[in-house]
Residue, then its C-alpha position, 0 to 999 in steps of 0.5 A: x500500500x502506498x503511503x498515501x493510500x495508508x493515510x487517506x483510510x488512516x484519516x478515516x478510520x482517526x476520525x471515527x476513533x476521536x469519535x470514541x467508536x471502534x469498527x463494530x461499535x460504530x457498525x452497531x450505532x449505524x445498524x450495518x454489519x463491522x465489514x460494512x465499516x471495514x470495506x468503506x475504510x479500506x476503500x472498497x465501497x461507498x456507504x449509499x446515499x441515505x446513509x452519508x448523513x448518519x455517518x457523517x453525524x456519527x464522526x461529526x464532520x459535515x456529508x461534503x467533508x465525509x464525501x472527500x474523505x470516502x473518495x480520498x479512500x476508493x481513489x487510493x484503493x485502485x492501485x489493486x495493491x492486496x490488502x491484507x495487514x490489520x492496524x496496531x491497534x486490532x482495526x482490520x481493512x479486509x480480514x479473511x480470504x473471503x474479504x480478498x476475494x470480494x476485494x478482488x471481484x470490486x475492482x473487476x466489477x468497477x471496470x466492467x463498470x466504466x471506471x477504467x483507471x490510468x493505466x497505460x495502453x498495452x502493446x498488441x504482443x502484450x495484449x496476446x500474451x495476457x489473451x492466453x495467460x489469463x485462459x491458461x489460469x481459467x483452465x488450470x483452475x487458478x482462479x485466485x491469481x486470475x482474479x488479481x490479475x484481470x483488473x489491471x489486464x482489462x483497463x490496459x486493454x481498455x486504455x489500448x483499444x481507445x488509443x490505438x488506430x486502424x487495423x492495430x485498435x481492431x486487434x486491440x478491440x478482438x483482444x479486449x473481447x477475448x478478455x471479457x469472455x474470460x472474465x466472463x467464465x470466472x465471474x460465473x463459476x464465483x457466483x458472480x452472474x450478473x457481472x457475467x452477462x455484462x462481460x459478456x454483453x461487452x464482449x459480443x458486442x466488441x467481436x460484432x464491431x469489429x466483424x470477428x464472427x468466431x470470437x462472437x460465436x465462442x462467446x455465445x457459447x458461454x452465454x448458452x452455458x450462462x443461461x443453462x447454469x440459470x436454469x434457462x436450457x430452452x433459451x441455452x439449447x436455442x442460442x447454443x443452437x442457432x450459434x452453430x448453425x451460423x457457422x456451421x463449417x465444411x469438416x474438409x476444409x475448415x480450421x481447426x479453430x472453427x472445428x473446436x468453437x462449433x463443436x464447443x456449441x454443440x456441446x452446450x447444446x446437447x447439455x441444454x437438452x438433456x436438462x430439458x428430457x430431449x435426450x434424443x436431440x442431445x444425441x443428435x447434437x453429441x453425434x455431430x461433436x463425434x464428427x468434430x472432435x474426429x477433425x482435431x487431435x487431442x493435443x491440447x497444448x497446441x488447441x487452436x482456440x485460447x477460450x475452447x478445449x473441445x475435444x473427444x474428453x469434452x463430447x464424450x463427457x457432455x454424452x455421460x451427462x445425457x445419459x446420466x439424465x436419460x437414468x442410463x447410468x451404465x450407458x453413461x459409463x460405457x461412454x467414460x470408459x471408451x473416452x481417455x483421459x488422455x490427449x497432451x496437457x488436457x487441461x484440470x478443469x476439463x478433467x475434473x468436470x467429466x470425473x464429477x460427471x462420472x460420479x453421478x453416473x457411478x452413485x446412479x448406478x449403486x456405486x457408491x464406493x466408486x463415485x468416492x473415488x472418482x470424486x476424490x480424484x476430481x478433487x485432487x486435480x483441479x482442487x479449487x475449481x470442484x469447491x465451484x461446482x454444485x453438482x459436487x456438492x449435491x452428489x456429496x451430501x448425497x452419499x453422506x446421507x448414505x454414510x450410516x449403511x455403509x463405510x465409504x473410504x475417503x468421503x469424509x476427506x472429500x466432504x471437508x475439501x468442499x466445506x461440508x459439515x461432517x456428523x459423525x456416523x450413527x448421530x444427529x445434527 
């Protein structure tokens, strides 16, 4: 933190001491909760409008004198600087990695906002570079340093795309887009859903200004997965659907790049249709995947697209999940049993989600045991991302509610991993 940042919250939180208030009395006397104090202290948040004059009456200084004060704070703030040190005297600015986090997703909801701060434009290479880099962390599951990252990765590229002219800010504004997609898919598995849909929106409609039609169609894929996680699979299936179909491809000569985006949309086709109970149209959909994912070889290190990992992993996991739904579980693990978990560098997060698929299928088919293991084994290779997926923790409590009939090797240390209260056997909550 800069010196002056520390003096401007240092200013702040003095007023409220001469005042006689610590952190949570003062919260009390304003009827907020003590991290409410701590965020407007640290410059994370602004107290609204109806607020400002009790506040200001607590600390007696005028709402003018207040106003400067919390700008003085959120100016300082946005050097994305990690905030983690409690003051000497016990006052606390962000508290546990649940402040950090949302500390984090602040800055990212500011500049998905508008309020891109002065950092400078980065060069075409620079911005290729962050294009891959930050997807690379979306995949390996990183999704702590991604966080820190794409705040000041976005206002550059922001700064780029407005200074630069000509075909070099056409490139600029393809990378920018290519950015949002990705902050996109990090937004929505923190449960960030509405900042998703405006990355998103942002995204697709850089992608359309500057004619990029498959940068658009890989973003319209995460929108139809955005609206199936909202539990919205007509509108994901038909959006998925008709994304495809505008670019939809000739095997023979188109790029590997097509190949993997069409087929990344077919996928999430097919998944918005088995939800629905159109498992036929799911394999219909999964069948032309087959046909796509035969074009490209399952080298994932040299995948032609930053924001896709299609594949024969991928096709033949969205099939598990259709057949899951179908109640043909032991279908559903022919399927993963046929598909490798091979390919170079297939990426944890693509492994991990077809494991958890797996799962389901085994505990469907009275394999409890198995579908421990499995899920022990997601756990361990992409260990932050499976805490992010529901269906993880549905198909633990599941077998936890199982625990008492049978002894299940390793669920105890899988219900823990994803925070999951543990009752020992044979008691009650």
């Amino acid at each position: 933190m800069s010196g002056a940042g520390h003096g401007a919250r240092r200013r702040l939180a003095q007023r409220r001491k001469a005042r006689g208030f610590t952190q949570e009395s003062l919260a009390a006397h304003l009827n907020v909760e003590r991290s409410t104090v701590v965020r407007w202290e640290a410059g994370k948040s602004e107290p609204h409008a109806g607020m400002r004059p009790k506040l200001a009456e607590a600390l007696q200084i005028s709402v003018d004198h207040l106003a400067a004060l919390l700008t003085e704070c959120l100016t300082t703030a946005a050097t994305y600087a990690p905030t983690a040190a409690p003051y000497s005297d016990g006052d606390t600015y962000l508290e546990n990695s649940s402040d950090v986090h949302q500390d984090r997703v602040f800055h990212l909801r500011r500049v998905l906002m508008g309020a891109i701060p002065e950092i400078p434009p980065g060069t075409q290479p620079e911005l290729t570079m962050a294009v891959a880099r930050t997807w690379d962390l979306f995949f390996s599951a990183r999704f702590d340093e991604m966080e820190q990252i794409l705040p000041a990765v976005l206002a550059s590229a922001f700064t780029a795309a407005e200074v630069m002219k000509g075909e070099s800010q056409r490139q600029a504004k393809i990378s920018l887009a290519q950015l949002l997609h990705a902050s996109s898919n990090l937004l929505g598995y923190v449960a960030q859903e509405d900042l998703a849909a405006l990355a998103l929106l942002r995204a697709d409609n850089l992608a359309t200004e500057c004619g990029d039609a498959l940068t658009r169609a890989a973003i319209k894929g995460s929108h139809s997965w955005l609206l199936a996680k909202g539990g919205m699979y007509d509108d994901a299936a038909a959006h998925a659907e008709h994304a495809a179909a505008e670019i939809e491809p000739r095997l023979s000569t188109a790029t590997p790049r097509h190949i993997s985006i069409w087929g990344e949309l077919l996928c999430y086709a097919a998944f918005a249709a088995s939800r629905v109970g159109d498992h036929r149209q799911a394999r219909r959909y999964l069948r032309l995947c087959e046909s796509a994912g035969t074009q490209l070889e399952d080298d994932y290190v040299a995948r032609p697209e930053a924001s896709n990992v299609f594949g024969h992993t991928s096709a033949a996991s969205f099939g598990v999940i259709n057949e899951t739904e179908a109640n043909r579980p032991q279908a559903a693990l022919e399927l993963a049993a046929a598909a490798s978990d091979g390919g170079t560098g297939i990426p944890p997060t693509l492994l991990s989600r077809r494991l958890i698929n797996v799962a389901q299928a085994q505990l469907h088919n009275r394999d409890d045991a198995g579908a421990v293991a499995t899920l022990r084994r997601a756990c361990s290779t992409a260990p932050e991302f499976v805490r992010h997926i529901p269906l993880a923790h549905t198909l633990t409590d599941e077998l936890m509610a199982r625990r008492g009939r049978q002894q299940l090797a390793g669920l105890v240390d899988v219900a823990t991993h994803l925070r999951i209260s543990v009752q020992p056997v044979g008691t009650r909550p």
